[in-house]
RODO-2510 file (C-alpha; in nm, 4 decimals, decimal comma):
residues 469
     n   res          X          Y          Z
     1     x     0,0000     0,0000     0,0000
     2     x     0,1286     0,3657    -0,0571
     3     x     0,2884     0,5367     0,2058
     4     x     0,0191     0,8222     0,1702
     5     x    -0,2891     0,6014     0,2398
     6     x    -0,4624     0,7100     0,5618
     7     x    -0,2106     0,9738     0,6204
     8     x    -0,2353     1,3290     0,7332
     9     x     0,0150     1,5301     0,5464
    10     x     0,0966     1,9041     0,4811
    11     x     0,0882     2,0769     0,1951
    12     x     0,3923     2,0808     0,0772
    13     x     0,4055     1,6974     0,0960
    14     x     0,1222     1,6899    -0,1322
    15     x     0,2662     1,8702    -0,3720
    16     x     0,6586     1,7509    -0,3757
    17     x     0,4529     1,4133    -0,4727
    18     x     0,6144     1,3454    -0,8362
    19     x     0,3429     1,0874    -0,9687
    20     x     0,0556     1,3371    -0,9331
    21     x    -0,1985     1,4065    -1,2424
    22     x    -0,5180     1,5283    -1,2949
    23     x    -0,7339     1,2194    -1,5270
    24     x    -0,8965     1,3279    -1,8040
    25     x    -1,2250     1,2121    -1,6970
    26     x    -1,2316     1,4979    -1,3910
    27     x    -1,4301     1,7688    -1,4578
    28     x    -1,2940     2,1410    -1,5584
    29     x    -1,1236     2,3193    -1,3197
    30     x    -1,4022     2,5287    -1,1913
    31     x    -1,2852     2,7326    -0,8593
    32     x    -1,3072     3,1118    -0,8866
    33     x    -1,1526     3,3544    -0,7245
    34     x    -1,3880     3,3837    -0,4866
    35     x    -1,3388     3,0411    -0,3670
    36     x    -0,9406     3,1592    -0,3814
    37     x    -0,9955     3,4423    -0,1927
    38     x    -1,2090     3,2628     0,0827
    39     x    -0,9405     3,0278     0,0829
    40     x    -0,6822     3,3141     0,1819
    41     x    -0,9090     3,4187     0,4522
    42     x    -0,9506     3,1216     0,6149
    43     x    -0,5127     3,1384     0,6166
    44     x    -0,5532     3,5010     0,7621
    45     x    -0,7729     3,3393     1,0234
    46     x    -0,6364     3,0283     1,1550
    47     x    -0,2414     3,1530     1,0878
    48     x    -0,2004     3,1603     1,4782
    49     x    -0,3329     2,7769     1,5165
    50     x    -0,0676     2,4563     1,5191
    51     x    -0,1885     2,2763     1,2589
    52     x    -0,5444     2,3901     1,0187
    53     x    -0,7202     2,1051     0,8476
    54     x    -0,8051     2,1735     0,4841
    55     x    -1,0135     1,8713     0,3557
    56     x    -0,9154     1,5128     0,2264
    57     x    -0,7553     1,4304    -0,1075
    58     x    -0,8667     1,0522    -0,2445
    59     x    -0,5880     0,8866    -0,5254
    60     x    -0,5859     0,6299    -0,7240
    61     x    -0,2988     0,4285    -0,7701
    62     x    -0,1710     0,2862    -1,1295
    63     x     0,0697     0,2651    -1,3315
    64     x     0,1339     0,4031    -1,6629
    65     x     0,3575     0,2630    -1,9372
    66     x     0,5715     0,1748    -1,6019
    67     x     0,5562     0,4467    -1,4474
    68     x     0,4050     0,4969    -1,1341
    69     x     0,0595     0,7636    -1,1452
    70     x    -0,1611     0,8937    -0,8278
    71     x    -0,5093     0,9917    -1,0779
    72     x    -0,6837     1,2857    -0,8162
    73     x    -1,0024     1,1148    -0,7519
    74     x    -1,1745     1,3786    -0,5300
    75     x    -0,9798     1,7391    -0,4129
    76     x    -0,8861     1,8474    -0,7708
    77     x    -1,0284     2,1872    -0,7144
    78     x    -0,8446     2,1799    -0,3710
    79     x    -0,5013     2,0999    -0,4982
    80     x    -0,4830     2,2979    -0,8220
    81     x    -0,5482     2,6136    -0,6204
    82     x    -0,2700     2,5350    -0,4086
    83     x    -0,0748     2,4534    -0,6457
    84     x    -0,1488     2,8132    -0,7945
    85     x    -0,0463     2,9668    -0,4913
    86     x     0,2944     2,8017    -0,4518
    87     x     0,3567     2,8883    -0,8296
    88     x     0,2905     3,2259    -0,7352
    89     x     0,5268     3,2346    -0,4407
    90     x     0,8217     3,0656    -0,6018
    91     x     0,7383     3,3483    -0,8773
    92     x     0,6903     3,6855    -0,6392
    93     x     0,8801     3,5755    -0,3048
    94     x     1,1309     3,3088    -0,3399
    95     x     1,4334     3,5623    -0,4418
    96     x     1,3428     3,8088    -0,1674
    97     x     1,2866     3,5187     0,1679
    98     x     1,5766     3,5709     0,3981
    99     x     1,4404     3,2467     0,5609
   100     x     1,6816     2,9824     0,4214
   101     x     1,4488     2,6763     0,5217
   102     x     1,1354     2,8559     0,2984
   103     x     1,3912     2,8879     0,0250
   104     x     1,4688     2,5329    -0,0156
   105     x     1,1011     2,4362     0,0228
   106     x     1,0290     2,6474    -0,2434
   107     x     1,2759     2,5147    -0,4516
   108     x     1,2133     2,1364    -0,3774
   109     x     0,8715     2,2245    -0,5150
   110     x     0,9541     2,4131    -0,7946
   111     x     1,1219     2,1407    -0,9301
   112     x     0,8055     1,9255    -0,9436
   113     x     0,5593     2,1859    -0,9843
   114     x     0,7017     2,3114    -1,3383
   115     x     0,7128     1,9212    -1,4635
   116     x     0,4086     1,8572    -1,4034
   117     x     0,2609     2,1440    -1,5468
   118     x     0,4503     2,0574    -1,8527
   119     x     0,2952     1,7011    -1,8716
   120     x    -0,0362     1,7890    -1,7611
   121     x    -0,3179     1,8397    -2,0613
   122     x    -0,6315     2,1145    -1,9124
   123     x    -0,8748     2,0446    -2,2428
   124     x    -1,1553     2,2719    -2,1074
   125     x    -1,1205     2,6481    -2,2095
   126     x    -1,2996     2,6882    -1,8635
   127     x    -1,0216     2,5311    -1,6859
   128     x    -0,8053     2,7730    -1,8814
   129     x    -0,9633     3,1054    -1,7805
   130     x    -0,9582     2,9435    -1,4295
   131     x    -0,6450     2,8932    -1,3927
   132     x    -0,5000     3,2100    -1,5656
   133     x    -0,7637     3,4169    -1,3687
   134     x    -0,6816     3,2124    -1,0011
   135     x    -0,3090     3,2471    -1,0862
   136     x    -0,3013     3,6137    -1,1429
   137     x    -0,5193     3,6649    -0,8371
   138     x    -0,2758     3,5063    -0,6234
   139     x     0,0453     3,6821    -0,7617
   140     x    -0,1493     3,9777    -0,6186
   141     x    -0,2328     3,7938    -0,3099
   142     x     0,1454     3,6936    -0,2189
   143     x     0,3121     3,9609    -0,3321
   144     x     0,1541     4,2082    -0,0715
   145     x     0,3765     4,3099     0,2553
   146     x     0,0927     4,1738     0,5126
   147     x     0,1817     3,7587     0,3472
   148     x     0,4345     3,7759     0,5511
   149     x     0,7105     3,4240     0,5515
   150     x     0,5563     3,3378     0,8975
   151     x     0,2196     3,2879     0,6073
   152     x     0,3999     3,1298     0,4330
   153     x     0,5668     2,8705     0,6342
   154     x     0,1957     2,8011     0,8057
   155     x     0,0526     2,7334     0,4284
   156     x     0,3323     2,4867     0,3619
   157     x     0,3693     2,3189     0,6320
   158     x     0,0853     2,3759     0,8978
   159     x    -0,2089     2,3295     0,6281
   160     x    -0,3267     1,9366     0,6096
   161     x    -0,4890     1,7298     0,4332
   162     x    -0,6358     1,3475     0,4729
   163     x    -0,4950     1,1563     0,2002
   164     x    -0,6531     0,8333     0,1271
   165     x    -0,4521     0,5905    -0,1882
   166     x    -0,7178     0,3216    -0,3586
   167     x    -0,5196     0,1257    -0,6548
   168     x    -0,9209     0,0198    -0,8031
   169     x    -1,0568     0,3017    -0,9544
   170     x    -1,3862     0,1799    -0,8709
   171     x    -1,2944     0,1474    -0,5335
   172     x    -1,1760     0,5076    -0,5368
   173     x    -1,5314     0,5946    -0,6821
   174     x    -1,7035     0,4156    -0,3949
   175     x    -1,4994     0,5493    -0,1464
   176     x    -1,5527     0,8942    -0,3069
   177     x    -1,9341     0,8255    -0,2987
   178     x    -1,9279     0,7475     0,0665
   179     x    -1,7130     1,0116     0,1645
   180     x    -1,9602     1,2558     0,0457
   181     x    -2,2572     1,0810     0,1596
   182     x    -2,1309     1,1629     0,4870
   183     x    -1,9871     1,4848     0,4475
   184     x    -2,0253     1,7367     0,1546
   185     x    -2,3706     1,7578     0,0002
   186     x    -2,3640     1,6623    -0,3637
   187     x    -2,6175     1,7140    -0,6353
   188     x    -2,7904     1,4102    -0,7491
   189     x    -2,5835     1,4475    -1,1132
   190     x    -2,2594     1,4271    -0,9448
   191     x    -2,3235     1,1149    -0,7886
   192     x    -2,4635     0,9935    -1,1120
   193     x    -2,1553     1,1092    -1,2746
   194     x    -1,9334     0,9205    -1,0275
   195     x    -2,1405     0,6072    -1,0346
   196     x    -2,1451     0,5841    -1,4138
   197     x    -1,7591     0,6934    -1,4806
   198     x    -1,6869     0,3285    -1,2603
   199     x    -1,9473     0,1515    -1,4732
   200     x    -1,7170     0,1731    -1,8013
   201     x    -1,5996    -0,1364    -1,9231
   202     x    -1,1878    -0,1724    -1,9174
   203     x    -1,2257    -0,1599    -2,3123
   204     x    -1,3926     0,1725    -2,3232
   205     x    -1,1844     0,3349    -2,0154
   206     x    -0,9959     0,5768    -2,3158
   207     x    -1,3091     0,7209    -2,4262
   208     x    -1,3904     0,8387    -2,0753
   209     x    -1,2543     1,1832    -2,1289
   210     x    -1,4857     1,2133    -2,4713
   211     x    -1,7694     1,0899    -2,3586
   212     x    -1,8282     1,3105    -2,0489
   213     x    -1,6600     1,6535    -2,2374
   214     x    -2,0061     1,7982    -2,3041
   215     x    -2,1182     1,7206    -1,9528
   216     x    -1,8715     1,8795    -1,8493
   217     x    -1,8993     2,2231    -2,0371
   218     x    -2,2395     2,2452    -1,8644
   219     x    -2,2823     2,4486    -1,5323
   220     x    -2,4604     2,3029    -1,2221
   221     x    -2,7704     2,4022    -1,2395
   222     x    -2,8068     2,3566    -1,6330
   223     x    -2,7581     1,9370    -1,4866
   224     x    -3,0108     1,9619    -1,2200
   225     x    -3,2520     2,1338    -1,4183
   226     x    -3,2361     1,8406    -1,7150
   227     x    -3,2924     1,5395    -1,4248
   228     x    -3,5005     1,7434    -1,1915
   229     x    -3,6930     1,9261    -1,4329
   230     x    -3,7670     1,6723    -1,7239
   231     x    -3,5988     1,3532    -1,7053
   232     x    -3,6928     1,2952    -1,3713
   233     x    -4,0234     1,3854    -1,3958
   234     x    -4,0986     1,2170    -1,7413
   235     x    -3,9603     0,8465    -1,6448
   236     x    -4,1948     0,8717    -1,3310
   237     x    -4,5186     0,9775    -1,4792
   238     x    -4,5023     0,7572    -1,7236
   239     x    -4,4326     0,4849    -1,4644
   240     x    -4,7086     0,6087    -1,2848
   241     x    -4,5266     0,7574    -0,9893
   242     x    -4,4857     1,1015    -0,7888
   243     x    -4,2594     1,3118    -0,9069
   244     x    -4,2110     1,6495    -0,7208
   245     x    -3,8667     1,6693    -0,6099
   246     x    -3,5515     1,4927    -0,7677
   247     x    -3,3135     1,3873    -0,4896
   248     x    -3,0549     1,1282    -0,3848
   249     x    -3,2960     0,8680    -0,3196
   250     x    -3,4387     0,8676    -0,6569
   251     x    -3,0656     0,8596    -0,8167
   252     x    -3,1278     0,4667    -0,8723
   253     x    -3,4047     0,5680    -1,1276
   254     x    -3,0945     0,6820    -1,3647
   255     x    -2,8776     0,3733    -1,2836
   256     x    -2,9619     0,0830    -1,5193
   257     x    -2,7720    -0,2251    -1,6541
   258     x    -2,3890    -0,2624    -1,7407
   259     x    -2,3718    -0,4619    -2,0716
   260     x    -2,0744    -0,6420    -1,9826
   261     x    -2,1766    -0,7664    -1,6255
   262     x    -2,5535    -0,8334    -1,6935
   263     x    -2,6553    -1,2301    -1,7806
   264     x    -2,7610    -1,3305    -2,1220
   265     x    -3,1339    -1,2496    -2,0600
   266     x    -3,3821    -1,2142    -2,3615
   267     x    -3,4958    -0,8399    -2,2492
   268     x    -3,1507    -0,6664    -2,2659
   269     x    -3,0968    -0,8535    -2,6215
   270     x    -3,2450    -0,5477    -2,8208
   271     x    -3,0112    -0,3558    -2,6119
   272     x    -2,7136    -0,5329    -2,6560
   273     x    -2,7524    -0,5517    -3,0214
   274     x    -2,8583    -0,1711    -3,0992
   275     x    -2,5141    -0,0849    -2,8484
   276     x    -2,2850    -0,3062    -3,0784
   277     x    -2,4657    -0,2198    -3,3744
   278     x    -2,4382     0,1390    -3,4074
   279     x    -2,0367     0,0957    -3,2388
   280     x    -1,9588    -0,0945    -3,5285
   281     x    -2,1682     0,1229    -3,7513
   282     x    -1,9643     0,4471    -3,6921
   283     x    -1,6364     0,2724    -3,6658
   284     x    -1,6334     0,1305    -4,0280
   285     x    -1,3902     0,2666    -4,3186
   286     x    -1,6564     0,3355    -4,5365
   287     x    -1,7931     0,6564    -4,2902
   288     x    -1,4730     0,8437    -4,3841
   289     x    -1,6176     0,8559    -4,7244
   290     x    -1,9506     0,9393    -4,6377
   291     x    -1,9242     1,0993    -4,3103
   292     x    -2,2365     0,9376    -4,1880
   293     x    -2,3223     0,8727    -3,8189
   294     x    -2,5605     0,7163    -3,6375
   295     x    -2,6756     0,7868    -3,2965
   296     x    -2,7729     0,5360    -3,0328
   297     x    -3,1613     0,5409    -3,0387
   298     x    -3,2590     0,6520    -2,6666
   299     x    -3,5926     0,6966    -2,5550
   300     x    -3,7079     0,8814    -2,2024
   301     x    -3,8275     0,5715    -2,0594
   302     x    -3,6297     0,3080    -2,1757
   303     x    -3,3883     0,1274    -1,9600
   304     x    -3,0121     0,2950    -1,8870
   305     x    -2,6945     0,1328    -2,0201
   306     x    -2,4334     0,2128    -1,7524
   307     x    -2,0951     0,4176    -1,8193
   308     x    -2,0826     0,5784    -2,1702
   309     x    -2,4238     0,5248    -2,3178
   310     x    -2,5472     0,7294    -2,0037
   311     x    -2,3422     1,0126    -2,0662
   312     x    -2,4724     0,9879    -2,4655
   313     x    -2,8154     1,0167    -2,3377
   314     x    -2,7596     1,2933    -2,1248
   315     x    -2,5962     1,4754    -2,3959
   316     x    -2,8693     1,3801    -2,6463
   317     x    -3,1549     1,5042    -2,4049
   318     x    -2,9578     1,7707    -2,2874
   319     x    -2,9675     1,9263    -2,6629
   320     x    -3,2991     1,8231    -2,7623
   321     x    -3,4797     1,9404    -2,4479
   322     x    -3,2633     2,2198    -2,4948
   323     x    -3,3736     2,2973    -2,8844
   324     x    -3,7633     2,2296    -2,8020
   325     x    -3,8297     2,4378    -2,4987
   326     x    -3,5837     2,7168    -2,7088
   327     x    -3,7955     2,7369    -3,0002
   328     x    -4,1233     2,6635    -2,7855
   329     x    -4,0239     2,9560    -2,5246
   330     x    -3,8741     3,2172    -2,7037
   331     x    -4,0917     3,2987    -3,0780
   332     x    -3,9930     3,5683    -3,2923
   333     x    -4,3522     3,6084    -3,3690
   334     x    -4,6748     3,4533    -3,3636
   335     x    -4,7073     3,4125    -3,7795
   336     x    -4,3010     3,2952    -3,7945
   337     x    -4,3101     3,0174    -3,5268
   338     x    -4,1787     2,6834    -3,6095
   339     x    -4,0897     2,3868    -3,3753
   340     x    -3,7621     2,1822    -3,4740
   341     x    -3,7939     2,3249    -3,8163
   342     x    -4,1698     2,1956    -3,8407
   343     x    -4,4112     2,4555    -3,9736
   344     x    -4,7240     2,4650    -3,6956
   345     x    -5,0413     2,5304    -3,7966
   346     x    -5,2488     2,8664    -3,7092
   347     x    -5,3890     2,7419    -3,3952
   348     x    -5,0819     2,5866    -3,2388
   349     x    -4,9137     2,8796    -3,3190
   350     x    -5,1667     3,0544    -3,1003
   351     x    -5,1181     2,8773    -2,8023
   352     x    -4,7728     2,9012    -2,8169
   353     x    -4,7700     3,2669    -2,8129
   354     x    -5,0220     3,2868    -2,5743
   355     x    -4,8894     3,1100    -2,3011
   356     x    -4,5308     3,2729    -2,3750
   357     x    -4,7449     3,6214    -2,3257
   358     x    -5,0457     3,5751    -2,0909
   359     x    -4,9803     3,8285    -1,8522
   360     x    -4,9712     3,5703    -1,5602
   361     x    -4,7749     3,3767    -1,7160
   362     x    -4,4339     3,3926    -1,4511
   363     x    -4,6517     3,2944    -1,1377
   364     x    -4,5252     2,9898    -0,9148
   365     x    -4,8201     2,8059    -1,0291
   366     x    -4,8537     2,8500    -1,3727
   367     x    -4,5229     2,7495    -1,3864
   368     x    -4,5906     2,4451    -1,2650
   369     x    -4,8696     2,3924    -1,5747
   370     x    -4,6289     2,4862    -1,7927
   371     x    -4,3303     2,2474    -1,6637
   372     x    -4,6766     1,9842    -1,7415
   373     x    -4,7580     2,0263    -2,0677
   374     x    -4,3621     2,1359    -2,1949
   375     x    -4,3177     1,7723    -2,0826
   376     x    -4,5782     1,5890    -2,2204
   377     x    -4,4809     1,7427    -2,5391
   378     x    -4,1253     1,6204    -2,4995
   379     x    -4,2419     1,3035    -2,4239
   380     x    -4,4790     1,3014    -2,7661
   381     x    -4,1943     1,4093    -2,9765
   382     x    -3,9718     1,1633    -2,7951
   383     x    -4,2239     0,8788    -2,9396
   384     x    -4,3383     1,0235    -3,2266
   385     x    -4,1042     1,2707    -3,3491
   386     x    -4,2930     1,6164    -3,4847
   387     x    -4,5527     1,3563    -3,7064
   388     x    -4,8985     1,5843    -3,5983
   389     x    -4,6963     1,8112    -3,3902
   390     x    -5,0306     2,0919    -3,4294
   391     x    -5,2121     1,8672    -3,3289
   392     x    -5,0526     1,7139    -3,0632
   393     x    -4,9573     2,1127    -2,9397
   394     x    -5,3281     2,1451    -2,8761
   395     x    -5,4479     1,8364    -2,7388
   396     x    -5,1394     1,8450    -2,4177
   397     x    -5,2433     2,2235    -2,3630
   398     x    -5,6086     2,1321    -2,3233
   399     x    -5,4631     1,8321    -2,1309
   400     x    -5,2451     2,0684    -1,9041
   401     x    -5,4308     2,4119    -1,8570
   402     x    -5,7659     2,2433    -1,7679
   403     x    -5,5742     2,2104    -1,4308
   404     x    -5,5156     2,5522    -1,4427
   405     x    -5,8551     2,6553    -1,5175
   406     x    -5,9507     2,4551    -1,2512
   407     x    -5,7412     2,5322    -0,8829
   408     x    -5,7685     2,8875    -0,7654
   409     x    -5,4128     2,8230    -0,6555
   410     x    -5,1794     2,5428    -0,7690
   411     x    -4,8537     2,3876    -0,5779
   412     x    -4,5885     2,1271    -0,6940
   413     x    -4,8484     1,8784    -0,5426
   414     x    -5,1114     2,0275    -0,7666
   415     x    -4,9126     1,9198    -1,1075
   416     x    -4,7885     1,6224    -0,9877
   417     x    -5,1158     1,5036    -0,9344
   418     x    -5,2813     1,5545    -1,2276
   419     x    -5,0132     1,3994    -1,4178
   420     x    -5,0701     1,1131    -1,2373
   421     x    -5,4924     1,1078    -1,2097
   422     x    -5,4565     1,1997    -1,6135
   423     x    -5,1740     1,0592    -1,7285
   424     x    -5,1152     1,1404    -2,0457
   425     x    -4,7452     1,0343    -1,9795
   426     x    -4,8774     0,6466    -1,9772
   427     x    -5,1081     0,6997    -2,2671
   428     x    -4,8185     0,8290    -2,4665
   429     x    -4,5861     0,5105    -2,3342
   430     x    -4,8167     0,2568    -2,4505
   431     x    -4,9214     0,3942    -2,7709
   432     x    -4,8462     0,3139    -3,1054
   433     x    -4,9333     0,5451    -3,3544
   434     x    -4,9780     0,9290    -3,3107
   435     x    -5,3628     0,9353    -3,3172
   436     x    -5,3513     0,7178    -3,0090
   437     x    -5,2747     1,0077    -2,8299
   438     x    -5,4693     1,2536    -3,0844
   439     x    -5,7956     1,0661    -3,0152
   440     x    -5,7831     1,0889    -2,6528
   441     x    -6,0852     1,2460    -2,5475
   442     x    -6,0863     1,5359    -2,3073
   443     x    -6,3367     1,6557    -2,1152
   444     x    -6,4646     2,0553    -2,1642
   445     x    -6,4765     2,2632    -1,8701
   446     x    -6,7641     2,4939    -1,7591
   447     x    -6,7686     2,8274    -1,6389
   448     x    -6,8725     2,6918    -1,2756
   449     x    -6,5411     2,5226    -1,2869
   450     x    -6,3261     2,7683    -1,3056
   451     x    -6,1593     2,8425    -0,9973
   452     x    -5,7828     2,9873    -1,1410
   453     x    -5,7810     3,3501    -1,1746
   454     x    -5,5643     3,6165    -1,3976
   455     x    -5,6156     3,3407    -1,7008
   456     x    -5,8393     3,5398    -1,9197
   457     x    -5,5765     3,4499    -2,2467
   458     x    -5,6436     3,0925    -2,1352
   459     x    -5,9753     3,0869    -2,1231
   460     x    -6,0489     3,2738    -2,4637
   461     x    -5,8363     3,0020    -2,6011
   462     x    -6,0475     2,7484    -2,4902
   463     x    -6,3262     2,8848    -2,5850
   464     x    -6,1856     2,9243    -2,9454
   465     x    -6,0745     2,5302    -2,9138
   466     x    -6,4160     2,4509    -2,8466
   467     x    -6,3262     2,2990    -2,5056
   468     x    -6,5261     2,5430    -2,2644
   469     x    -6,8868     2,5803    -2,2298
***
């Protein structure tokens, strides 16, 4: 076992380390200098203690064409901003210490602090500006009179960390998993990410790096707003089940079957064969002629295929969610409007721009109507592509605003359950041809039953649809 597993260690120690590197896989390099400067602070503040705690750093241990490699697993963030700061002493300070101890520190980590560097590849343009941005901020930083050498001796050799070596990356995932199950609160996503980064097959471990780039150019909240907000929401409704609030306990909905572990059973056969299918598909000589690809062919409630195929379907819904509720949302004007280059007809049209302009449009609740029947259109196009998009346009807003029409006031508990008492998400599942859903009769509303308020717009349109007496 390495001599740094279990170990508390300064952080000079962590950096004089030769093997370390940064995988590919990790995500960008995201700390600002906000999180730099609260870093400083907390250095201001604690300079007086023995010793200052500054988190835990989990490895894993390989080796590389020989060569021995210590991947940062969790505290990337952590260490590169330290490593910033010690670039930016050796820089500003080192020829002006009279401390002859700080001077050969600062050496002894010069010399591994420029190599790696050198060997290390940052492929995200946001872990660029990062690290330009964090670096220049802390040449400023260390180059003022009040960092004074007693600062920096406490930063290199009082700070700690908890470093913990795993030589299975999966291992190192797990550990990583539990580590922040117990301590720092993680977004559902990121614990999908880490779960489905150990799920790729040894074969596929060099695509790793590919296949999670476009995750990783997306902030935060764009991730919880695709699971919380749609997929979430759309694989429960049409499984018949509540779906308010996406959390860690519902991360297993998103965690499916790895193709290389799972028995020969007849069910994942159509799965197995369209994963191998369209691999061998877009691998063949003959698409650098024609420069043809072909996608995998997800659907929002189909079963997951662990490690890459998960980050494929992210990426897929990520875009088309992405282009529908664009072009849905945000109309030029009401004649011009088109959905995923699909002319609409008159009527759709209408809708469109009337629920992207009724002047009540932004409350909590009609929100909520809105985040219905933008999914249930999802879902249709999912299924059906844009065949009788018009059509469909009108039948899910008839669907969706009769609950609006209907509650003076409407919650999260509100939608949910009339996605689940109408569920349109189920008829949509099991049908087979557009007019399934196009046929689905809907009840009109009178003007006893209407309860909402501030929906004028809404009402004159269902008056005009013929669905309000």
């Amino acid at each position: 076992m390495h001599d740094l597993d279990k170990r508390v260690i300064s952080v000079r120690q962590l950096l004089t380390q030769p093997a370390l590197s940064i995988p590919a896989y990790q995500r960008p390099y995201k700390w600002s200098q906000e999180n730099l400067n609260a870093l400083l602070v907390d250095l201001r503040v604690y300079r007086g203690k023995s010793a200052y705690r500054l988190g835990t750093v989990v490895f894993h241990q390989h080796c590389d064409e020989g060569d021995e490699q210590l991947d940062i697993v969790d505290g990337q963030q952590r260490t590169l901003t330290l490593l910033l700061l010690v670039k930016a002493l050796i820089k500003e300070r080192l020829p002006l210490l009279k401390r002859e101890d700080l001077k050969k520190q600062l050496h002894e980590l010069s010399a591994v602090i420029t190599p790696f560097l050198t060997r290390q590849h940052f492929s995200s343009d946001i872990s660029h500006r990062n690290l330009h941005q964090n670096f220049m901020a802390a040449l400023r930083a260390t180059s003022r009179p009040e960092f004074t050498e007693e600062d920096i001796d406490f930063l290199l050799n009082k700070c700690e960390l908890v470093t913990f070596v795993l030589t299975d990356v999966s291992e190192a995932f797990q550990f990583f998993d539990s580590q922040n199950a117990r301590g720092r609160d993680l977004d559902p996503h990121d614990l999908l990410k880490a779960f489905h980064l150990r799920e790729f097959s040894q074969e596929e471990s060099h695509l790793k790096a590919h296949s999670v780039s476009h995750w990783e150019g997306l902030d935060s909240k764009t991730l919880a707003q695709l699971f919380a907000n749609y997929l979430f929401r759309i694989r429960n409704w049409a499984q018949g089940k509540s779906a308010q609030y996406f959390s860690k306990a519902h991360v297993d909905l998103f965690k499916g079957i790895n193709l290389e572990q799972i028995g020969l059973y007849p069910y994942v056969e159509s799965l197995r064969i369209a994963h191998h299918f369209v691999d061998d598909y877009n691998s063949q000589y003959h698409r650098r002629i024609d420069h043809q690809s072909m996608r995998f062919p997800f659907h929002l409630d189909q079963m997951v295929i662990n490690g890459r195929r998960f980050f494929e379907m992210a990426t897929h819904y990520q875009q088309t969610i992405a282009d529908i509720v664009d072009d849905e949302h945000h109309e030029k004007n009401n004649k011009a409007l088109r959905l995923l280059n699909t002319d609409l007809d008159a009527v759709a049209r209408r809708i469109l721009h009337t629920l992207n302009t009724y002047g009540s449009r932004t409350r909590a609740g009609d929100k909520y109507i809105r985040t219905l029947f933008d999914n249930a259109l999802i879902f249709y196009i999912d299924k059906f592509g844009t065949q009788e998009l018009s059509q469909a346009i009108e039948k899910l807003f008839v669907w969706a605003y009769t609950c609006r029409l209907q509650m003076q006031a409407v919650q999260i508990a509100t939608m949910d359950n009339h996605a689940l008492d109408n569920n349109v998400f189920e008829l949509i599942k099991q049908s087979v041809k557009p007019s399934d859903v196009l046929n689905w009769p809907l009840g009109t509303i009178k003007k006893a039953d209407i309860k909402g308020t501030k929906v004028d717009e809404i009402i004159t349109l269902f008056k005009e649809l013929k669905y309000h007496e």
